[in-house]
C-alpha positions as CSV (number, residue, x, y, z in Angstrom):
1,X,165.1,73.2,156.9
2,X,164.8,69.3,156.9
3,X,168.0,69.5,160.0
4,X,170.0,71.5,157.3
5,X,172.3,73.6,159.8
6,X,173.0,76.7,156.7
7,X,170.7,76.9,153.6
8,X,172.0,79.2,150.8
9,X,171.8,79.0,147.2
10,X,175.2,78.7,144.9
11,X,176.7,82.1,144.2
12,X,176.8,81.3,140.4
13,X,173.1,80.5,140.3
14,X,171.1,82.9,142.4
15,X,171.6,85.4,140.0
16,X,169.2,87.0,137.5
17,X,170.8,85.9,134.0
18,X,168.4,87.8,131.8
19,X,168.4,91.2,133.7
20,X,167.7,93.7,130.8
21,X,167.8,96.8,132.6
22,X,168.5,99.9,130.7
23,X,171.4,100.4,132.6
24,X,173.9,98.3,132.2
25,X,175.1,94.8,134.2
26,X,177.3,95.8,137.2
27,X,180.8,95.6,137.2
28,X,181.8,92.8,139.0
29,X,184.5,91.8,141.5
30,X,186.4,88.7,141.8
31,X,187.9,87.2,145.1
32,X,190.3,84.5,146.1
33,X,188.6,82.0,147.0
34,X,191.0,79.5,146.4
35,X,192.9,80.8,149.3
36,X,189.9,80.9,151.6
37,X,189.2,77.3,150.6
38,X,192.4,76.1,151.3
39,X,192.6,77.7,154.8
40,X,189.4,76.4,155.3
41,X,191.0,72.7,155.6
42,X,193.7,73.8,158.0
43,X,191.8,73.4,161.5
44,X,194.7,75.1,163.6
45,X,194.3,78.2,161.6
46,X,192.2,81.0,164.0
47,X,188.9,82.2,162.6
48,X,186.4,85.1,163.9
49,X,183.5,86.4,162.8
50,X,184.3,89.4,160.4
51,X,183.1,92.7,161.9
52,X,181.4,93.8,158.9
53,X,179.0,90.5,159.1
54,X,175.2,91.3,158.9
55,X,172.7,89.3,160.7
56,X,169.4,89.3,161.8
57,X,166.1,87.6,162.8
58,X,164.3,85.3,160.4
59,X,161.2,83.3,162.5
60,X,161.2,80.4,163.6
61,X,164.6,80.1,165.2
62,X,165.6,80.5,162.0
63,X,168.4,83.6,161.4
64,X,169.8,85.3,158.6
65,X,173.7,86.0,158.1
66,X,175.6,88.0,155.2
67,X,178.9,88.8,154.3
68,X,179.2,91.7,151.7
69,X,182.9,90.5,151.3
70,X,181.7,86.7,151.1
71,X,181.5,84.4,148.0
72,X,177.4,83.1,148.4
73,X,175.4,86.2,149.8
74,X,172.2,85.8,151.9
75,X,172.7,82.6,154.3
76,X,170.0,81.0,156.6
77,X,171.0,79.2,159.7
78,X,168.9,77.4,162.4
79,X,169.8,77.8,166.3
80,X,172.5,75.0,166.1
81,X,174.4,77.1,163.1
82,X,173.9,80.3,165.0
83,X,175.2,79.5,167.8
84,X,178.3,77.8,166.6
85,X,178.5,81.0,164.5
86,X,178.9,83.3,167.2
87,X,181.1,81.2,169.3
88,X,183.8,83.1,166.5
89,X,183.4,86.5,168.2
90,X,186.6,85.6,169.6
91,X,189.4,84.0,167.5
92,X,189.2,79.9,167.2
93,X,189.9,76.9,165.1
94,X,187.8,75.0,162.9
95,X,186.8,72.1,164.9
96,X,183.7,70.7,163.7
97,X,181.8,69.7,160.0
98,X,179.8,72.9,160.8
99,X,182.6,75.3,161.4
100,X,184.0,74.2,158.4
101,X,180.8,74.9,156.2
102,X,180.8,78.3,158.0
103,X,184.1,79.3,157.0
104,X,183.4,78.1,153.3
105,X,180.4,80.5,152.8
106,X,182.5,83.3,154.0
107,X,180.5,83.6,157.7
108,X,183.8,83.5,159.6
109,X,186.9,84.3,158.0
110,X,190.7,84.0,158.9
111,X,192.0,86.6,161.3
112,X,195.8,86.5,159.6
113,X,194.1,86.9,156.4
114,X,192.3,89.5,154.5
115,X,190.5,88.3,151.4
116,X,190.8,91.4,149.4
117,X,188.3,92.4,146.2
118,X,189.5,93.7,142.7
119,X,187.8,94.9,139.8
120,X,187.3,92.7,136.6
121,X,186.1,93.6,132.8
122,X,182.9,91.3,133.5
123,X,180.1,92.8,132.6
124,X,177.9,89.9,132.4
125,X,179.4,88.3,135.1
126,X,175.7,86.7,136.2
127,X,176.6,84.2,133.2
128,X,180.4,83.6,133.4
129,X,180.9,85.8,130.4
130,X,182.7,88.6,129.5
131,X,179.9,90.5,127.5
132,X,180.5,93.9,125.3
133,X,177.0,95.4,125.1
134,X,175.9,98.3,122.7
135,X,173.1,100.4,123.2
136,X,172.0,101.2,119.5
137,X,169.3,104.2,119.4
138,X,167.7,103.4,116.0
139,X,165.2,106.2,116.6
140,X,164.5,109.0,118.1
141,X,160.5,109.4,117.7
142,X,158.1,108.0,119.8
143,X,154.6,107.8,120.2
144,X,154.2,108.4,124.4
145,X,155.3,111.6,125.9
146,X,156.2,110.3,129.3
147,X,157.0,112.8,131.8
148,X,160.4,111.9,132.9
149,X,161.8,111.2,129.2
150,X,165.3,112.6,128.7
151,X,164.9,112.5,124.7
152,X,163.6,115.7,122.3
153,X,161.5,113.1,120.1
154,X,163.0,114.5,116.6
155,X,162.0,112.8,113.7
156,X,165.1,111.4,113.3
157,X,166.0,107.7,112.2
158,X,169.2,105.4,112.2
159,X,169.7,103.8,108.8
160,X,170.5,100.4,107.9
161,X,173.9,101.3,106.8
162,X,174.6,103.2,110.2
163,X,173.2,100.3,112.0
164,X,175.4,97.9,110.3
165,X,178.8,100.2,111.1
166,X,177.4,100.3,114.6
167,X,177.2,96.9,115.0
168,X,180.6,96.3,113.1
169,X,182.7,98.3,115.5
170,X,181.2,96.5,117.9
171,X,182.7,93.5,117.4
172,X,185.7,94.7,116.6
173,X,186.2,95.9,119.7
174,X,184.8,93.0,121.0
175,X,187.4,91.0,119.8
176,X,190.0,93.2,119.9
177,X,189.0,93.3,124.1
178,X,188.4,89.2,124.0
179,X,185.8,89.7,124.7
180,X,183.3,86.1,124.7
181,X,179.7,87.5,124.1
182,X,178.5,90.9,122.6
183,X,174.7,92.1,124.0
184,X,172.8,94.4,121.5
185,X,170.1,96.9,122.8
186,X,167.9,98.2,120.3
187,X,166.3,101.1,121.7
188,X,164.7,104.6,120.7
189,X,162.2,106.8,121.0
190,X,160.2,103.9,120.7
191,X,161.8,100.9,118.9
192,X,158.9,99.1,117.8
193,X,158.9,102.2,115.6
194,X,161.4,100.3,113.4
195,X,160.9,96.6,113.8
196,X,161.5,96.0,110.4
197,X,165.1,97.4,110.9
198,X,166.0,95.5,114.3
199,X,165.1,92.5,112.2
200,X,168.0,93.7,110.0
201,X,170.1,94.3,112.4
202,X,170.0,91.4,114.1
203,X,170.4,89.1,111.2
204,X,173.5,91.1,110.3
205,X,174.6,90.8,114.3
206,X,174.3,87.1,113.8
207,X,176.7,86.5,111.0
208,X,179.2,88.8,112.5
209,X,178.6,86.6,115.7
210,X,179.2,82.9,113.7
211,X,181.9,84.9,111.6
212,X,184.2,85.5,115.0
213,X,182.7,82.9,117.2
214,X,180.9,84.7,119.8
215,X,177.5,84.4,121.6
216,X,174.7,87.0,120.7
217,X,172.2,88.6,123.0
218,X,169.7,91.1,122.0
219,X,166.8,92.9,123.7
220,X,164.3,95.2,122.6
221,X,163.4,98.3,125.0
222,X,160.0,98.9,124.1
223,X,156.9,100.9,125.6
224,X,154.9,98.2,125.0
225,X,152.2,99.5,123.0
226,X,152.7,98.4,119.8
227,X,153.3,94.7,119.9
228,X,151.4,92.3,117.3
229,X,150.8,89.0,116.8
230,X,153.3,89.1,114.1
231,X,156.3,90.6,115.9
232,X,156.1,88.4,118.8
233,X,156.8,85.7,116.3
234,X,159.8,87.5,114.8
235,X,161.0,88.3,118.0
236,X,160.9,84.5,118.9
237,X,162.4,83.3,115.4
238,X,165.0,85.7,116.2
239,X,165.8,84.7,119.3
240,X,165.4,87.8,120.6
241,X,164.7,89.6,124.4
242,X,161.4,91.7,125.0
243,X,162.0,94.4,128.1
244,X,158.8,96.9,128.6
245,X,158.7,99.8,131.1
246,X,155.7,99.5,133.1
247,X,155.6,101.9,135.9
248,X,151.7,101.1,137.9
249,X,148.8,100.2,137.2
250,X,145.9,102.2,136.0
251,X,146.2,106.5,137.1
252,X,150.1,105.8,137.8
253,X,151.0,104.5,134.6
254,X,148.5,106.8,133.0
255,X,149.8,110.0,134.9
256,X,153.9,109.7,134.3
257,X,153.7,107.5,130.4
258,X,151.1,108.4,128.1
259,X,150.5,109.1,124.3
260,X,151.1,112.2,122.1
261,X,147.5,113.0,122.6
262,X,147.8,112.7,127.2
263,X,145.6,109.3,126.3
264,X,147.1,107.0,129.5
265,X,148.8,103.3,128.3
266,X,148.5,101.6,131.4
267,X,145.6,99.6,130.0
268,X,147.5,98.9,126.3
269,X,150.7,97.9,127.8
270,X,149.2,95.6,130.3
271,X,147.5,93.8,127.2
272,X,150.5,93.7,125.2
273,X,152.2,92.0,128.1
274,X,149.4,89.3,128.4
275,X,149.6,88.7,124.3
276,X,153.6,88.3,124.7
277,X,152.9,85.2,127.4
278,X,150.1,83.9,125.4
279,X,153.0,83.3,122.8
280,X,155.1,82.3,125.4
281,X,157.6,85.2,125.3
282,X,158.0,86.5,128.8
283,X,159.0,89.9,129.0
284,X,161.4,92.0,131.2
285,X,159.4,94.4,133.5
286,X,161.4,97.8,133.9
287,X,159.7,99.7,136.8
288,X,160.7,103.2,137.3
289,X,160.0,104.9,140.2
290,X,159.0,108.3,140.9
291,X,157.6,110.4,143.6
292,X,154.2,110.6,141.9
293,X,154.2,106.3,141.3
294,X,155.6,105.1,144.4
295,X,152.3,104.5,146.4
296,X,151.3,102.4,143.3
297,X,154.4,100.0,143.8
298,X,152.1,97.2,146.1
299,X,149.7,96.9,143.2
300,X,151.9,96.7,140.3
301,X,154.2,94.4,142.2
302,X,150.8,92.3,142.8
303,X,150.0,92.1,139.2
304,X,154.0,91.4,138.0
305,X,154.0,88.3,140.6
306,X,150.6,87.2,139.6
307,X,151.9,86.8,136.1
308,X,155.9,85.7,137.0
309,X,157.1,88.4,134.9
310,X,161.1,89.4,135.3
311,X,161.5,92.7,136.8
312,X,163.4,95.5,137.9
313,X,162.9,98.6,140.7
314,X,164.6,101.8,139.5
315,X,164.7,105.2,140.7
316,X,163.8,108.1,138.8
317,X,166.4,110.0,137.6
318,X,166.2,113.7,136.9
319,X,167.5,115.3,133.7
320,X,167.1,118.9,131.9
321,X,163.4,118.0,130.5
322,X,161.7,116.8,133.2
323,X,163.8,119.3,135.9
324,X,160.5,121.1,136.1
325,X,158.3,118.1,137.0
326,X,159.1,118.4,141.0
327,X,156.4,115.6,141.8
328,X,158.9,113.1,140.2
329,X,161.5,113.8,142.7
330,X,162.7,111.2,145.1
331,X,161.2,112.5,148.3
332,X,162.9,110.3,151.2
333,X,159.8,109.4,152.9
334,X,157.8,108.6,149.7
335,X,160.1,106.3,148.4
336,X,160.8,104.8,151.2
337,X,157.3,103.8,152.0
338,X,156.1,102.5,148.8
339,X,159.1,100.5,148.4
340,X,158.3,98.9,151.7
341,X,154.9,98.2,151.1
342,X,156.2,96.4,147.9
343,X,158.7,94.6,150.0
344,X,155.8,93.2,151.8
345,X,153.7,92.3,148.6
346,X,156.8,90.3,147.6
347,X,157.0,88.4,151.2
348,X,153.5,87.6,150.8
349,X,154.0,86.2,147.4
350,X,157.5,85.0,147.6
351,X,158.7,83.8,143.8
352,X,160.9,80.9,143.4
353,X,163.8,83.0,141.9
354,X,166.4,85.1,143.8
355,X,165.0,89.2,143.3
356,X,168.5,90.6,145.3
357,X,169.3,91.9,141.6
358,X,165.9,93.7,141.0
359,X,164.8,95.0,144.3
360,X,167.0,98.7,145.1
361,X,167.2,100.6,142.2
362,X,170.9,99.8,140.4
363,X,172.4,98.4,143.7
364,X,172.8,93.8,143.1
365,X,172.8,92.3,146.6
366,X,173.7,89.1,144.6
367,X,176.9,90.3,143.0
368,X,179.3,92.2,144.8
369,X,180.5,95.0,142.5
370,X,183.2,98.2,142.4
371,X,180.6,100.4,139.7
372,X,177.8,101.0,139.3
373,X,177.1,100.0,135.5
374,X,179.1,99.2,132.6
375,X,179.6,103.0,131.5
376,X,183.2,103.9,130.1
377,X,184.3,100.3,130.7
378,X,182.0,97.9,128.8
379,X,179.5,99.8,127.0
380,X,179.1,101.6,123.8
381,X,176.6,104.2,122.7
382,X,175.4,104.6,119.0
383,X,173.3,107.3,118.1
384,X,171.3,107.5,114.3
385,X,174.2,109.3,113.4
386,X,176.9,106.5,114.3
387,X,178.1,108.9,116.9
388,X,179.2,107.1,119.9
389,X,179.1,107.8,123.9
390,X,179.4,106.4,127.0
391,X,175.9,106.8,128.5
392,X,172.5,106.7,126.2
393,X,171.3,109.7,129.0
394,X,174.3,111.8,127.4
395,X,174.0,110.6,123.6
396,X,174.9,114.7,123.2
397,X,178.3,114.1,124.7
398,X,179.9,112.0,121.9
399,X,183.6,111.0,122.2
400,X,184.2,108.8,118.8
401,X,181.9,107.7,116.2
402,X,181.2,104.0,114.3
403,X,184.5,104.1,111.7
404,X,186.8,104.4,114.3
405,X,188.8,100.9,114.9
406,X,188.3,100.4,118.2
407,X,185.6,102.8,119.8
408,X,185.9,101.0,123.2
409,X,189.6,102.3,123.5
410,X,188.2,105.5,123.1
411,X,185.9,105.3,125.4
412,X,187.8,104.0,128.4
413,X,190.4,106.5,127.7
414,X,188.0,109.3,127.8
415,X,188.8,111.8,131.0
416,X,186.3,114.7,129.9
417,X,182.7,113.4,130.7
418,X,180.7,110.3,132.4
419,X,183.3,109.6,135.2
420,X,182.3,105.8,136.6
421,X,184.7,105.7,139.1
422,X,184.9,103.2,141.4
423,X,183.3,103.1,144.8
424,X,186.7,102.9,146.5
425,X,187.1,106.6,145.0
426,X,184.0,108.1,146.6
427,X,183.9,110.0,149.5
428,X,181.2,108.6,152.1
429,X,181.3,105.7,150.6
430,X,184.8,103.8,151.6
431,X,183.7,103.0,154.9
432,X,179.7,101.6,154.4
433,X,179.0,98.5,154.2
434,X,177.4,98.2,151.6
435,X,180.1,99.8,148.9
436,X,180.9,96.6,146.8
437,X,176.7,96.3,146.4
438,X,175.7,99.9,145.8
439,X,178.8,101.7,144.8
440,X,177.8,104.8,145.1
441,X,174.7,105.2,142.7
442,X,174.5,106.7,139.0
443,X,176.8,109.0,138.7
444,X,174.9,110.8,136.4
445,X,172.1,111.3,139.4
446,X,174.9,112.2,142.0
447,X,176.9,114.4,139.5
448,X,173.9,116.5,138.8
449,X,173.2,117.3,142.7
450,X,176.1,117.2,143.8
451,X,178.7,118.5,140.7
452,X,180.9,115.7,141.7
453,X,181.4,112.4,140.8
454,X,183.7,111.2,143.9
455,X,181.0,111.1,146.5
456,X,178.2,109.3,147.5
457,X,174.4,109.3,146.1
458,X,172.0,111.7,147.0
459,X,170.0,108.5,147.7
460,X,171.8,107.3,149.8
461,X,170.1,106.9,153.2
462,X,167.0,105.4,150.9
463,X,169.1,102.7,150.2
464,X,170.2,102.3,153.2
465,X,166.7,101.4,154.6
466,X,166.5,99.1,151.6
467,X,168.9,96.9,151.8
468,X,168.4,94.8,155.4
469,X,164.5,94.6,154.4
470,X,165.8,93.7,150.7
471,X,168.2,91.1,152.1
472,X,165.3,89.9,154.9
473,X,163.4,88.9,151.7
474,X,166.1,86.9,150.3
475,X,166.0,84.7,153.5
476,X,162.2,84.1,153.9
477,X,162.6,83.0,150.0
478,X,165.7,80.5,150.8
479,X,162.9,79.1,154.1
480,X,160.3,78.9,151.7
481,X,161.9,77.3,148.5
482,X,165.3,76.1,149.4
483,X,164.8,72.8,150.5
484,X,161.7,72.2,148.2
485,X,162.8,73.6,144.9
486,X,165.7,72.3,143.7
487,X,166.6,72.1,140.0
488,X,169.8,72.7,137.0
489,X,169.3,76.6,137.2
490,X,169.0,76.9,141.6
491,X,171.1,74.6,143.0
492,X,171.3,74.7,147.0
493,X,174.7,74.7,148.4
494,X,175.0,72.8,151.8
C-alpha cells in the first residue's frame, strides 16, 4: 500500500450511481458525523473499538476492518494500523496521526458517545439526490415465457394519454415531496414491445422536468431480445438507461427465460448486449438467481467481467405462477455454493469499481440502510390503466390511480398492503449485525413464507454466509486498485 497505514475509498464514491435494479434504491440512513469529527480533534476524549466491529484476514499482513455503523465501509490496514487498532480494546485517547485517522473512518468510536442512525426520504442517496422513481408498466405482453414471471401476459397496452397522467402525477408529487430528481422505469411485459411509446414518454418527461427544474433519469427494463441498430440510437439521443435480465449462459438462460415457442434466448440476448457496446451503450446486467441457475453463476460472472458490464445478483423470488416450479426455490446449499464460486470468479478478476451494491441479492454493503427498497416511501406504480401501487409484484393491489393530486401521499399512508417496515421493527433482526445493510429482505418474499412482515427473511442464514466473503472481496479490490487507480469518480480517502 505504498506505507499507506488505512486504504479505503470515500463513502460518497464507492457507490454504484447507475444501479437499475428492478427493485428499487435502498433507503438510506444518515449519521452525525459532524459530531464524530469534532470528537475526533479532542485527544483526551476515551475511544475503544466498537463491539460490533468486523475484521478479518486479508494476505499479506494486510487486514480488513468494517464498521456497519461507520461512515466509509470496507477499510484495509497493514500491521502498523492493526495493531494500533486493537490497542482500543480497552478505552484510550487519541494520541497519534494514526489514531486519529482511525477514529475518522468510524474504526474506534467514543465510549461516552453513541452515534445513532435515522432514516431519510433518500432514495437515490448513491448520488446525493432525493429521487421519486415511477415504475410505469406500458405493457403487459411479452414475447418470452420465463419460468419465474409474476405477469398473466394479457394483451393489454398503456396508452399515450395514460402514460402522460402517469408521468404528470409524478411530478406533482415530486414537487409537492421536494423532491430534486424524478427516475422513470419503463417496463412491461416486454418494453421494447412499445419503443415507439417510451420515446413519447420520455420526451413529455423531459419538458415536465425543464418546466419544474428537476433532473431526469430513465431506464428501460428489457429482455434483451429485441434491440436494433436503430433503438440503440434513440436510446442514446434520449439519454436514456438500458437494464437487460440475463440470468446464465447457454442451458441456464435457455432453461428459466425463453420464447413463446420454449426456443432458449441465451444466445440472442448475449448478441444484443455485444451490439449495445458496439454503440457504446453499456447496459445494466440484472441476474436473477434461482435454484435451477445458480451452478451457472461462475460462467456468467466470467462473461459479464470479460465485457465490464454493470450488474446485479438477485434472488429468485416466488409468486402464485411460478409456486409450482419447486426447482426455482432457494435451496440453502445451492445458493450458497454457486454464489461462492462466483465470489471467487470475481476475486480472480477483480474490477476497478466497488460491487458491495450488486453482490447479495437486495442487501448494499456500501450504504447503510433502515429498508429494504423504496416501496410505500418513494416509489410509485402505474399500471396501463393509470392505476397506481406500491410494488410492480402487486400491480393487483392498487391504492390510488393517476388523477389523484398527490398519489405519493396515498401511498405512504396506506396501512392495508405492502408493509416496508423498517428493520428496527423486525423480529430477529434488531440484534444482527448486519440490520442497517440487509434489513430484513423483501418483504414480499418473507411475507409470503412467513405471513408476517415484522420478522426476518427466510434467507437469511444465506446472507449471512454472504456478506464476510462479499465484504473480503471489497478489500482484495481496495489492495489491488486503491493506490493505482485514482480518478474524479474513486477517490481514496487517507
Amino acid at each position: 500500500m505504498q506505507n499507506m497505514a488505512l486504504l479505503w475509498e470515500t463513502s460518497n464514491t464507492q457507490r454504484d450511481h447507475n444501479s437499475d435494479c428492478d427493485c428499487e434504491d435502498c433507503a438510506c440512513v444518515d449519521y452525525n458525523l459532524t459530531l464524530r469529527t469534532s470528537l475526533a480533534t479532542r485527544n483526551n476524549s476515551s475511544w475503544h473499538r466498537p463491539p460490533h466491529l468486523y475484521q478479518t484476514h486479508l494476505h499479506n499482513g494486510h487486514n480488513l476492518a468494517f464498521n456497519p455503523h461507520g461512515p466509509v465501509g470496507v477499510v484495509v490496514l497493514d500491521k502498523q494500523a492493526h495493531t494500533a487498532l486493537n490497542m482500543f480494546g480497552h478505552p484510550a485517547p487519541l494520541v497519534t496521526e494514526l489514531d486519529r485517522q482511525l477514529a475518522h473512518v468510524g474504526l474506534i468510536e467514543p465510549v461516552d458517545t453513541q452515534t445513532i442512525p435515522h432514516y431519510t426520504d433518500k432514495a437515490s442517496c448513491h448520488s446525493g439526490k432525493a429521487t421519486l422513481t415511477a415504475w410505469l408498466h406500458i405493457t403487459d405482453r411479452c414475447n418470452l415465457r420465463c419460468r419465474y414471471c409474476y405477469l398473466p401476459h394479457h394483451k393489454v397496452d398503456m396508452t399515450i394519454e395514460t402514460g402522460q397522467v402517469a408521468i404528470s402525477a409524478t411530478f406533482r408529487s415530486a414537487v409537492k415531496h421536494n423532491y430534486k430528481a424524478v427516475k422513470l422505469k419503463y417496463s412491461g411485459g416486454e418494453a421494447m414491445l412499445r419503443f415507439p411509446l417510451i420515446k413519447q414518454l420520455h420526451q413529455y418527461a423531459q419538458q415536465l422536468a425543464d418546466q419544474h427544474g428537476l433532473t431526469l433519469e430513465g431506464v428501460i427494463l428489457s429482455n434483451g431480445t429485441l434491440l436494433k441498430s436503430e433503438i440503440i440510437e434513440q436510446i442514446q439521443q434520449l439519454d436514456l438507461r438500458l437494464m437487460i435480465s440475463l440470468d446464465g449462459l447457454g442451458i441456464y438462460q435457455d432453461q428459466q427465460r425463453f420464447y413463446a415457442g420454449s426456443k432458449g434466448t441465451s444466445a440472442d440476448v448475449m448478441n444484443s448486449i455485444k451490439l449495445a457496446l458496439s454503440f457504446g451503450l453499456r447496459p445494466y446486467i440484472s441476474i436473477t438467481v434461482t435454484g435451477q441457475s445458480a451452478a451457472g453463476l461462475p460462467e456468467l460472472i466470467t462473461w459479464v467481467l470479460q465485457h465490464d458490464l454493470p450488474f446485479s445478483l438477485n434472488f429468485y423470488r416466488e409468486n402464485e405462477l411460478s409456486a409450482s416450479h419447486v426447482d426455482l426455490q432457494l435451496e440453502e446449499h445451492k445458493i450458497i455454493e454457486g454464489m461462492v464460486a462466483a465470489f471467487k470468479v470475481i476475486e480472480d478478476n477483480l474490477p476497478r469499481r466497488s460491487l458491495l451494491g450488486s453482490l447479495v441479492d437486495r442487501a448494499n454493503l456500501s450504504a447503510p440502510h433502515v429498508k429494504t427498497c423504496s416501496v410505500g416511501q418513494s416509489y410509485l406504480v402505474f399500471d396501463h390503466q393509470g392505476h397506481v401501487s406500491k410494488c410492480q409484484m402487486y400491480q393487483e393491489q392498487s391504492v390510488t390511480t393517476a388523477q389523484t393530486d398527490d398519489p405519493l401521499a396515498l401511498i405512504r399512508a396506506d396501512q392495508i398492503g405492502i408493509q416496508n417496515l423498517s428493520v428496527e421493527e423486525k423480529e430477529g433482526c434488531r440484534d444482527c449485525e448486519w440490520k442497517y445493510w440487509c434489513t430484513g429482505g423483501c418483504p414480499i418474499a418473507t411475507y409470503r413464507v412467513t405471513g408476517r412482515y415484522d420478522v426476518q427473511s427466510p434467507n437469511c442464514n444465506i446472507y449471512k454466509a454472504l456478506y464476510p466473503e462479499a465484504l473480503r472481496l471489497e478489500g482484495l479490490r481496495l489492495l489491488k486498485w486503491g493506490v493505482q487507480h485514482v480518478h474524479d469518480e474513486y477517490k481514496i480517502g487517507v
